[in-house]
N, C-alpha and C positions, 0 to 999 in steps of 0.2 A: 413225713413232716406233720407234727400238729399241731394247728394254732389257737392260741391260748389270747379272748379278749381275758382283761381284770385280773392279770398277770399279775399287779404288782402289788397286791394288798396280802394277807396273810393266806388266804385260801389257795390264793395264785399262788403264792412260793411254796406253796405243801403240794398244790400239783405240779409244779415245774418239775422240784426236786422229787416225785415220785415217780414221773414220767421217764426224768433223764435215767433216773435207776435201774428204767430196763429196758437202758437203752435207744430212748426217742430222742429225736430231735424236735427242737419245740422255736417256734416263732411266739414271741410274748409282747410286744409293743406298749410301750407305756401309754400312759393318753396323752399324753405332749408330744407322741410321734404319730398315734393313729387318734384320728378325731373318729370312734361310735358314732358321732351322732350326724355326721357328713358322710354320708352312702358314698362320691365319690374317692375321698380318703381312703373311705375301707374297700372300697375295691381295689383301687392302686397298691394296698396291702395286701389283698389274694391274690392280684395279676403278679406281685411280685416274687410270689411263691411257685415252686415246682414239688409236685409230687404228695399235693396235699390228703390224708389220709382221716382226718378228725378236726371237729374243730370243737373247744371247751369254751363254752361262753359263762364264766364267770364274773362280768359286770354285776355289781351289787349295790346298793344305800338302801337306808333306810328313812321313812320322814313319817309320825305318827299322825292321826286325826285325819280328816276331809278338806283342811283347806285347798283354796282351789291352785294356787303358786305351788303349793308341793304336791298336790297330783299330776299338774303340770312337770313337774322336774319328774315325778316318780317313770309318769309316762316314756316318757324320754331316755331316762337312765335304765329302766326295765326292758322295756317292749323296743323302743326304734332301735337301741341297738342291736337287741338280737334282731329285729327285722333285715336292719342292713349287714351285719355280718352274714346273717345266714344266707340273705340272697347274693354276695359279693362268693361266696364258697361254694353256693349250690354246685354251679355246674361242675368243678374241681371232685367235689365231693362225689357226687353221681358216679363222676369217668373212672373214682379209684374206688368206688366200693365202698365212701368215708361213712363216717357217723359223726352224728351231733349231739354234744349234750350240753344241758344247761342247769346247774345249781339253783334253785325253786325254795319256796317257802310252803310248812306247813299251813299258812295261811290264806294260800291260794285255791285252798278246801275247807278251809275251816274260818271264815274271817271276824272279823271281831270290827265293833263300829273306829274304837279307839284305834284301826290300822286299816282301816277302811281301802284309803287311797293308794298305799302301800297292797292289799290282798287284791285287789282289783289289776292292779299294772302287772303284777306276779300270775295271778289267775291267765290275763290277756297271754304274757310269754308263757305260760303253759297251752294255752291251747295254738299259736302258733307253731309251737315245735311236732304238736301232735299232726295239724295238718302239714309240717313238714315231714311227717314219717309216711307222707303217701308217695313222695320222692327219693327221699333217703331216709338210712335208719337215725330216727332223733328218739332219744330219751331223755328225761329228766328224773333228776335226785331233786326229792325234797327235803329238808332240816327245820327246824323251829328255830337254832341260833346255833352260831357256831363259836368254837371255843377253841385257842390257839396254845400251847404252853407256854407262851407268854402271860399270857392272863392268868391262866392257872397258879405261874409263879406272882403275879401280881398279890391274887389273892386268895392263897392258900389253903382257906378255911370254908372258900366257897364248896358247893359241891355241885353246879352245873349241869344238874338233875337232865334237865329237858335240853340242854346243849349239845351238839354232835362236834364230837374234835374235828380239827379239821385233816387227819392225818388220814380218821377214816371216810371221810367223803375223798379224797385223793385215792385211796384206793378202794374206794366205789368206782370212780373213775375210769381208773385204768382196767378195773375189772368191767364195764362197760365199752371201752375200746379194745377188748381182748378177743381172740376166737372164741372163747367161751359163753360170750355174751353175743353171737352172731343173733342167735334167734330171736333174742329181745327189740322191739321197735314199736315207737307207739307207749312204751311204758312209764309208770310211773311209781320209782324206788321211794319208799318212804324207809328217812333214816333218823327219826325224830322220835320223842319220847312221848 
């Protein structure tokens, strides 16, 4: 079983449908059944699982500039969720040998003022996953922006230079929850231009 927060946005349905393809079974909860941002919620949504193996934290938005209402939401939407998922799964994860991974911005290394509030709430979930990797194995993929074929067919002419598709952070993904990626833990995959 792997459960997937921010299941239902574009990135989410590129790792659903890459996960199911070989074979997973995936727990996805929308946020009108799992409230992120209520620890007890998300736990009643790990207790309610058996046999948990991974957990993909894909929760994302974006809010530009320092005002303090949107580092406030940033906080929130970024950091408490992976806090509360990831300690709603710890033990889960531990007993079956799971991994964590969380979709990250190139700007939680590189930050810029104009995304200030945003590189900072990103930067925060990158370095809690790392100190989750003295527990379990946690990685993170970083991207600069991600690009869906949708968009693409939106606007045809674009060329989405510095965008990473999302077809391949999905199988970033999976190649991160595979045997092949046992020894990785602690890292950080840059998939960004």
């Amino acid at each position: 079983m792997i459960a997937i927060t921010g299941g239902g946005g574009a990135l989410g349905q590129a790792v659903i449908a890459r996960l199911e393809r070989d074979g997973a079974t995936v727990s996805a909860p929308r946020s009108s059944e799992v409230d992120l941002l209520d620890a007890q919620q998300t736990q009643q949504w790990a207790d309610s699982l058996t046999g948990v193996t991974a957990l993909v934290h894909l929760v994302g938005g974006w809010k530009g500039g320092v005002d303090p209402a949107d580092t406030e939401w940033l906080q929130k939407q970024l950091l408490t969720t992976v806090q509360n998922a990831s300690r709603a799964f710890l033990e889960p994860l531990k007993a079956n040998n799971g991994r964590f991974v969380i979709v990250s911005s190139k700007q939680a290394l590189e930050p810029t003022w104009s995304n200030a509030a945003y590189a900072a709430a990103k930067a925060a979930a990158e370095a809690w996953t790392f100190a989750l990797a003295d527990e379990i194995t946690a990685n993170v993929i970083a991207v600069n922006a991600i690009v869906t074929p949708e968009m693409r067919a939106a606007k045809p002419d674009a060329k989405f230079a510095t965008f990473t598709d999302a077809a391949h952070i999905a199988d970033a993904i999976a190649f991160l929850l595979s045997p092949a990626a046992e020894k990785m833990n602690g890292q950080r995959l840059a998939l960004h231009g």
